[in-house]
N, C-alpha and C positions, 0 to 999 in steps of 0.2 A: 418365681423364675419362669412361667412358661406364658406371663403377659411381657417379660423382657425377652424371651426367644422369638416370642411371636413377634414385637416389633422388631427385633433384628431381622428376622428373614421377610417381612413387610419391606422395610428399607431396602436391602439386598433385591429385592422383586423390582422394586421398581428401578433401583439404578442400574439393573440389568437393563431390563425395557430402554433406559434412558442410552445405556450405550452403543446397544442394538440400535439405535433412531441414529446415532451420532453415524454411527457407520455408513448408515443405509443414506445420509448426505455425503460421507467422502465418495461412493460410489457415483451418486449423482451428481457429484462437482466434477468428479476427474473425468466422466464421461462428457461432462458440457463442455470444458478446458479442451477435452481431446480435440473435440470438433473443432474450437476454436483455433487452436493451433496448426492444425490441416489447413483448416480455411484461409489461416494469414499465410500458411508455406505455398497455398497454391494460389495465393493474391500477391505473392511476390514473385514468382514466376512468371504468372499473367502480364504483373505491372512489368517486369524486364523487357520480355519479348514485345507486348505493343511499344516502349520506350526506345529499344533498340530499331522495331518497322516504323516507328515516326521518322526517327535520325534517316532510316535508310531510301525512303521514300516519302519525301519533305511536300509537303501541298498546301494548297489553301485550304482543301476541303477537307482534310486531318485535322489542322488547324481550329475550324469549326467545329469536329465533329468533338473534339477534346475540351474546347471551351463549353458549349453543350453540356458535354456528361459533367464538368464540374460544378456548372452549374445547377443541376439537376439535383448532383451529390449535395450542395450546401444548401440547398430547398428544402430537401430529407431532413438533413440535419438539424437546419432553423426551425423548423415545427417541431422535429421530435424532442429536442429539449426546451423548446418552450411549454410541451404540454405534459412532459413527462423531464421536468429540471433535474430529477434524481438521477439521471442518466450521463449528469455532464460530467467532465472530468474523470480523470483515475478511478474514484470510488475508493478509494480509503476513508478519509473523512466523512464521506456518508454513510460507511459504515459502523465507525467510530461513533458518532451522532445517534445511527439507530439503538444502539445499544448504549448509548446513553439516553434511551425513550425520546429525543428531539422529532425526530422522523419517524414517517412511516416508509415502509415497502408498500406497492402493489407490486408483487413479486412475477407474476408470469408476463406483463406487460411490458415491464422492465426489462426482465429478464432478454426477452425479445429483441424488443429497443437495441440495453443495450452491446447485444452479439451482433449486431445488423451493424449499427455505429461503430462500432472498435473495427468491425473490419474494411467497411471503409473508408476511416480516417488512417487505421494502420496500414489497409491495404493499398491504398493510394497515395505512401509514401508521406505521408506529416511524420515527423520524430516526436512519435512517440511510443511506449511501452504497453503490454498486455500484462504486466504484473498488478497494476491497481485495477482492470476490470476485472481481472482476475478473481481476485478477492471481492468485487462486489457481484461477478456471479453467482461465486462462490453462498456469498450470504445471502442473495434471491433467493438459492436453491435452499437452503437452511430454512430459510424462513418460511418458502413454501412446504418442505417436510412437516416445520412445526405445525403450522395451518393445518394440512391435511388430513395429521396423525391425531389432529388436535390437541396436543399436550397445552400441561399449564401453561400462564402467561411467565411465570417467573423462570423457567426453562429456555425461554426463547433467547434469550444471550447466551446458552449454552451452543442451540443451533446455528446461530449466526455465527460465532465462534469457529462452530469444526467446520461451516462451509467453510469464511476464509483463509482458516487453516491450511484447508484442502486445496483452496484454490492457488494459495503458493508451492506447496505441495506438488500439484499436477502440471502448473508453466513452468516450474525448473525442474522440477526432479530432485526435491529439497525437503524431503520433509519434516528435519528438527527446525530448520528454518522457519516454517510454516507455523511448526510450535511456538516457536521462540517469538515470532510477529504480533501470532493471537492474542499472548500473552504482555510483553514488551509494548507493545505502539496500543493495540485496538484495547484490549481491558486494563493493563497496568496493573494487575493485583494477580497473585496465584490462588487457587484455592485444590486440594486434591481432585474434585471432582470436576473442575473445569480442564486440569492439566491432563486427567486421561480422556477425556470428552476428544479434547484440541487432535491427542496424540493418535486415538482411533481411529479418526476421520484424518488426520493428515497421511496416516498411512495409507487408508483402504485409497485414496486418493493417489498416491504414488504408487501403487502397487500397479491401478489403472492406466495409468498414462506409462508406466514400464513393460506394460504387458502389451500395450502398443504399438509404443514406438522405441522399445530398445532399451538397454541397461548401459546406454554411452552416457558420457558427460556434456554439459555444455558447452561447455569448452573445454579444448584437446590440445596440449602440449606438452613438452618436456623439461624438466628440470632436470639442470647438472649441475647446480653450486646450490650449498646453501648456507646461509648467514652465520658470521661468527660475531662474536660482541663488539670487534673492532670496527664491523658496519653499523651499527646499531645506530649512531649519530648520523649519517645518513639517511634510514627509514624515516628516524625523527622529524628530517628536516625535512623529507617528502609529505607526512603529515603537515607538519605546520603550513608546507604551502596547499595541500588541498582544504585544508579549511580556512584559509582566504579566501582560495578560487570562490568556498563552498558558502561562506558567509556571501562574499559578491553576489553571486547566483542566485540567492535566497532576498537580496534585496532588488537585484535587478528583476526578481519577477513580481515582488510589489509594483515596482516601478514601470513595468513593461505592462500589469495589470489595469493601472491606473488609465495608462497611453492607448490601451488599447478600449477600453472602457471610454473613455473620451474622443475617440474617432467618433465623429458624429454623423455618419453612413448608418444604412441598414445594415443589422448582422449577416444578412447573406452573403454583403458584397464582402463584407468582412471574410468569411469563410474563404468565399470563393477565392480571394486575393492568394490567401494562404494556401490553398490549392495549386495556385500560377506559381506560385513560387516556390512551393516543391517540384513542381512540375518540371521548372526550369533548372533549381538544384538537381533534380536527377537526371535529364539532358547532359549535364557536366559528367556527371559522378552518380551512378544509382547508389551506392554504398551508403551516401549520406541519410538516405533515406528508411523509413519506419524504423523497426525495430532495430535494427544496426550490427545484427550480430555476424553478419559477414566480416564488416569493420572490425569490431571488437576480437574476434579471430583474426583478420589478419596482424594487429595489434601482437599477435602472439606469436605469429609465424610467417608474417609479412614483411618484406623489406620494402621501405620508403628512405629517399630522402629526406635529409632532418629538416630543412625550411617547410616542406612540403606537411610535417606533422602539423608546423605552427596555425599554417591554412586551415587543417583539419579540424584541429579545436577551435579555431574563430565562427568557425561555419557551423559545427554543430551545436555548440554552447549559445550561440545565439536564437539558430533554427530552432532550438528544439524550446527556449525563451518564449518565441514567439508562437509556436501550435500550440505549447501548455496554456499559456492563457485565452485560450480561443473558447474555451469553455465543451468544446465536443469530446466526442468520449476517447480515451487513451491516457494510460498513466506517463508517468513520469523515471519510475523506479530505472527501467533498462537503460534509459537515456544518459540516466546518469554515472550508471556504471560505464557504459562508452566512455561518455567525458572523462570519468575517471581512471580509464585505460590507457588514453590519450596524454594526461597530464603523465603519468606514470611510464608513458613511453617516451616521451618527451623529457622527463625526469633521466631516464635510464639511457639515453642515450648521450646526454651531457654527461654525467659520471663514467661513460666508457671512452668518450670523447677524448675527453678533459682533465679528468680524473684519473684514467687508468685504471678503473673497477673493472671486473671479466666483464665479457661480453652476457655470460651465460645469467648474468644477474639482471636485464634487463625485465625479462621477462617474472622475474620478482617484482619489481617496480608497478609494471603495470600493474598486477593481482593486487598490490595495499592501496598502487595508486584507485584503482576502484572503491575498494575499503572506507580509504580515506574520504574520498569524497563524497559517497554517497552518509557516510556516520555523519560527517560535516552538515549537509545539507535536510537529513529526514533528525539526525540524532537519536540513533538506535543501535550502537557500538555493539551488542550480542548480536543482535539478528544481520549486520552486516559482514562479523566476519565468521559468524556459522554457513550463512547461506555463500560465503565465497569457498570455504572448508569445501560445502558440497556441487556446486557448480564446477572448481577443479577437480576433485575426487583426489586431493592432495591434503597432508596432514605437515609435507616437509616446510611450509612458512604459518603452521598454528600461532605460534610467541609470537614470530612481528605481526601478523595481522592483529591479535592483541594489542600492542605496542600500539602500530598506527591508530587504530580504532578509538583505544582513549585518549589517546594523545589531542587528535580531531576532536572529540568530545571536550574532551577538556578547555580545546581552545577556544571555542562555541561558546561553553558557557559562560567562560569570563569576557569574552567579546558580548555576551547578554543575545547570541545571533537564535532565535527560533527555530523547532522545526518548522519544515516549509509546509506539512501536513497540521499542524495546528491553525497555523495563519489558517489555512482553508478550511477547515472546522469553524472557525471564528466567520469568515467570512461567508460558509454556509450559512451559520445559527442566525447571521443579521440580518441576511436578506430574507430567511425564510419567517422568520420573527412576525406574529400576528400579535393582535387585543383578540382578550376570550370573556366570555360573556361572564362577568363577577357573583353573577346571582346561579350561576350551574357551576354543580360540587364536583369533582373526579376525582379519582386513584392515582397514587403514584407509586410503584411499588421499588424498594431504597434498601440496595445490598449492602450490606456493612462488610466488609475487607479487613481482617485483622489487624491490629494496631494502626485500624484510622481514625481518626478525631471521634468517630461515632462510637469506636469502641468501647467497653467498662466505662459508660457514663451513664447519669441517670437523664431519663427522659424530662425531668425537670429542669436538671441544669444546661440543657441545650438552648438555644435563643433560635426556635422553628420561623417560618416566614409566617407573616399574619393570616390569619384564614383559614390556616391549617391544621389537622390534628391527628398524632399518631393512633390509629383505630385499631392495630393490630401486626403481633408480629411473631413472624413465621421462624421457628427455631427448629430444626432439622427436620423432624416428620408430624411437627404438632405446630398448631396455632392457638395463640391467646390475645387477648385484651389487656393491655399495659395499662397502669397508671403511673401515676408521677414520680415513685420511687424504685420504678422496673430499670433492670440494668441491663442496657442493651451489650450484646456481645458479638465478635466476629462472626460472620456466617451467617447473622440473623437476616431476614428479610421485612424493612419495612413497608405497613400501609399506612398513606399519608392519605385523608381526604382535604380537600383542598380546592378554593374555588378558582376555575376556567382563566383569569383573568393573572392569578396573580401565578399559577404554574408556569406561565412562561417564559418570567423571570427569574423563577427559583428551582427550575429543575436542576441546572450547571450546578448551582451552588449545592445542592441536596446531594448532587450524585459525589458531586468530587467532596464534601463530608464522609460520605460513606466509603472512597479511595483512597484518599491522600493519608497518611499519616502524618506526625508533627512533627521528624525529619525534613519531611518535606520542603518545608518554608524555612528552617533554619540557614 
């Protein structure tokens, strides 16, 4: 009895210590977030007032002095993700990647990089979002706690975890959301000790950025109708259309990927171009511009002309197209709740039109149409209609955002349409894809996830990649030596030795062994 007390309060020691670490990253995320969000609210200030003193006093040598700084900006930019590529893009996928061992961090480098990047492509008006840099501050900062503090290596998808966690967490003010993502999109498996890891660090990270900047919502309106079953058919049909829009979307940025990838210019001028052309978008209209949550409010409590919506959505559905594939840092996530606010106002005003639905249900519309469209396009039906739950601070459309959400989902899957965060994981892993030297051995260390294929098998009846050989496997607070007849179990952690050469082929397959179960393929 008292060599099994002693390991229970062993264990408890340490998963203290471990959640202690988890925390001491939500702090550290919601504090880096903090900043970040200041710096875009006062980079979109900046951006208005010079935009409004070009209009007002028009010259050549503004002219200049604006082409200049753009070009300066897309110089920045061309180096920094040439010699630091982990910086490009949202950062979901490269997060996704690191914790699936593909990537590495240089975490403070990065980290740097990319806060410098996100706010000059966000602050100078491209459309795009701080939700996916978000989450890969988030896991800089995780990964450099882990580094620091030194913990195990098999812990560190624990840290990377509660940053990103944290880092949705701290740009909305969302923090089962943040749960729900860690889990849902970047790990895909639950395990008790990862779901309080997520949960500690998503809070202490909400707690930061409320203690901030306020206990408001992000968005602020009212509801006075709410659904009865007789709408229901309706909502329906607003999903089924945002998951066309959302499939379209999702291929037209293959496609726009491809186009833009085969421009045979230097990338600067590439940038730059996309620079001129927010520039001039915003000339017209600054709304259209970065993060868009003006627009998206006014969506809610803004009166426009209905032709004038259809312009809205042409311009920003394409705009925002064409900065995401530009490869510089800024997500995608806000963007598309915009578009999806848009279709949903656009939605809600033909049914008030036309239809004779209250007016006061428009604003319903928008809220699934975001839903909708954003499940459509990432395909993540929990985390899009929690994180809408808490962005309005509203529980009176819980069922339809439901409703819409799988509806979208559903329709996606039989359309066969992907998320648009896997494509980029896919298209990460290729381009980053080396030969490694066949004759140097390494570690791979291979979490087993409850009823996945690795589960209750024996290490015999697996068919492992050539080269390779299970050396040892970590089963709660002990480690052993398997042989051929050991039965591996949920929870377990394997070490695979394995030569350089042929790991970077069979990492994908090793890991999603260890996650998927055999639901999964059915």
């Amino acid at each position: 009895m008292g060599r099994i007390d002693s390991i229970f309060k062993d264990k408890k020691h340490k998963l203290t210590g471990l959640y202690g670490s988890c925390a001491l990253v939500g702090l550290f995320t919601g504090l880096t977030i903090v900043a970040l969000r200041f710096s875009l609210g006062m980079a979109q200030v900046i951006r208005t007032a010079r935009y409004r003193s070009f209009v007002e006093n028009f010259s050549v040598d503004s002219v200049s002095l604006w082409v200049l700084y753009f070009l300066g900006i897309s110089v920045f930019l061309y180096f920094s993700t040439k010699y630091f590529p982990n910086i490009k893009g949202g950062g979901i996928p490269l997060t996704r990647a690191n914790l699936l061992k593909q990537v590495e961090f240089s975490w403070g480098r990065e980290l740097m990089l990319k806060f410098a990047g996100t706010i000059l492509t966000i602050g100078n008006g491209l459309s795009l979002g701080r939700k996916g840099p978000s989450i890969q501050l988030g896991a800089l900062v995780g990964d450099g706690v882990h580094k620091t503090l030194k913990r195990k290596e098999y812990e560190k998808k624990y840290f990377v975890s509660c940053g990103a966690a944290a880092g949705i967490s701290a740009a909305f003010n969302a923090p089962l959301a943040g749960v729900i993502f860690a889990l849902e999109e970047l790990n895909r498996f639950f395990s008790p000790t990862l779901v309080t890891c997520v949960m500690i660090a998503s809070v202490v990270g909400d707690i930061v950025t409320r203690g901030l900047f306020g206990l408001h919502q992000v968005f602020s309106f009212d509801l006075h109708s709410t659904f009865n079953l007789i709408h229901y058919p309706t909502i329906i049909f607003l999903a089924l259309l945002c998951s066309l829009l959302g499939i379209y979307f999702n291929r037209s940025f293959v496609r726009f990927k491809e186009i833009y990838t085969g421009i045979m210019v230097h990338p600067i001028i590439k940038i730059f171009c996309i620079f001129l052309l927010a520039f001039s978008i915003g000339i017209m209209y600054t709304k259209f511009l970065g993060i868009g949550y003006s627009l998206a409010d006014s969506m809610f409590n803004g009166s426009f002309p209905f032709r004038i919506l259809f312009l809205f959505l042409g311009v920003k559905f394409f705009f925002t197209l064409i900065c995401s594939v530009s490869g510089v840092p800024g997500g995608i996530f806000l963007p598309m709740l915009l578009i999806g606010s848009l279709i949903g106002r656009i939605y809600g005003e033909i049914m008030f039109r036309y239809f004779s639905l209250d007016e006061g249900y428009i604003i319903y519309f928008v809220v699934l149409g975001m839903a909708s469209f954003f499940t459509a396009v990432a395909r993540t039906p929990i985390t899009a209609s929690v994180l809408m739950l808490e962005l309005t601070g509203s529980f009176e459309h819980f069922f339809p955002l439901i409703v819409c959400s799988m509806v979208a989902f559903l329709v996606t899957e039989v359309a066969g349409s992907r998320s648009i965060y896997d494509f980029l994981l896919e298209d990460l892993l290729k381009n980053q894809r080396t030969e490694g030297n066949k004759d140097k051995k390494i570690t791979l260390l291979i979490p087993v996830a409850s009823n996945s294929k690795l589960d209750s098998t024996r290490i015999k009846d697996t068919k492992w990649p050539n080269g390779s050989l299970v050396v040892c496997i970590g089963r709660e607070d002990k480690e052993f030596i398997p042989h051929g007849d050991t039965l591996i179990e949920g929870g377990d952690v394997l070490t695979l030795l394995i030569d350089e050469n042929a790991a970077h082929s069979a990492k994908m397959k090793l890991f999603r062994l260890g996650e998927e179960s055999f639901e999964d393929n059915d």
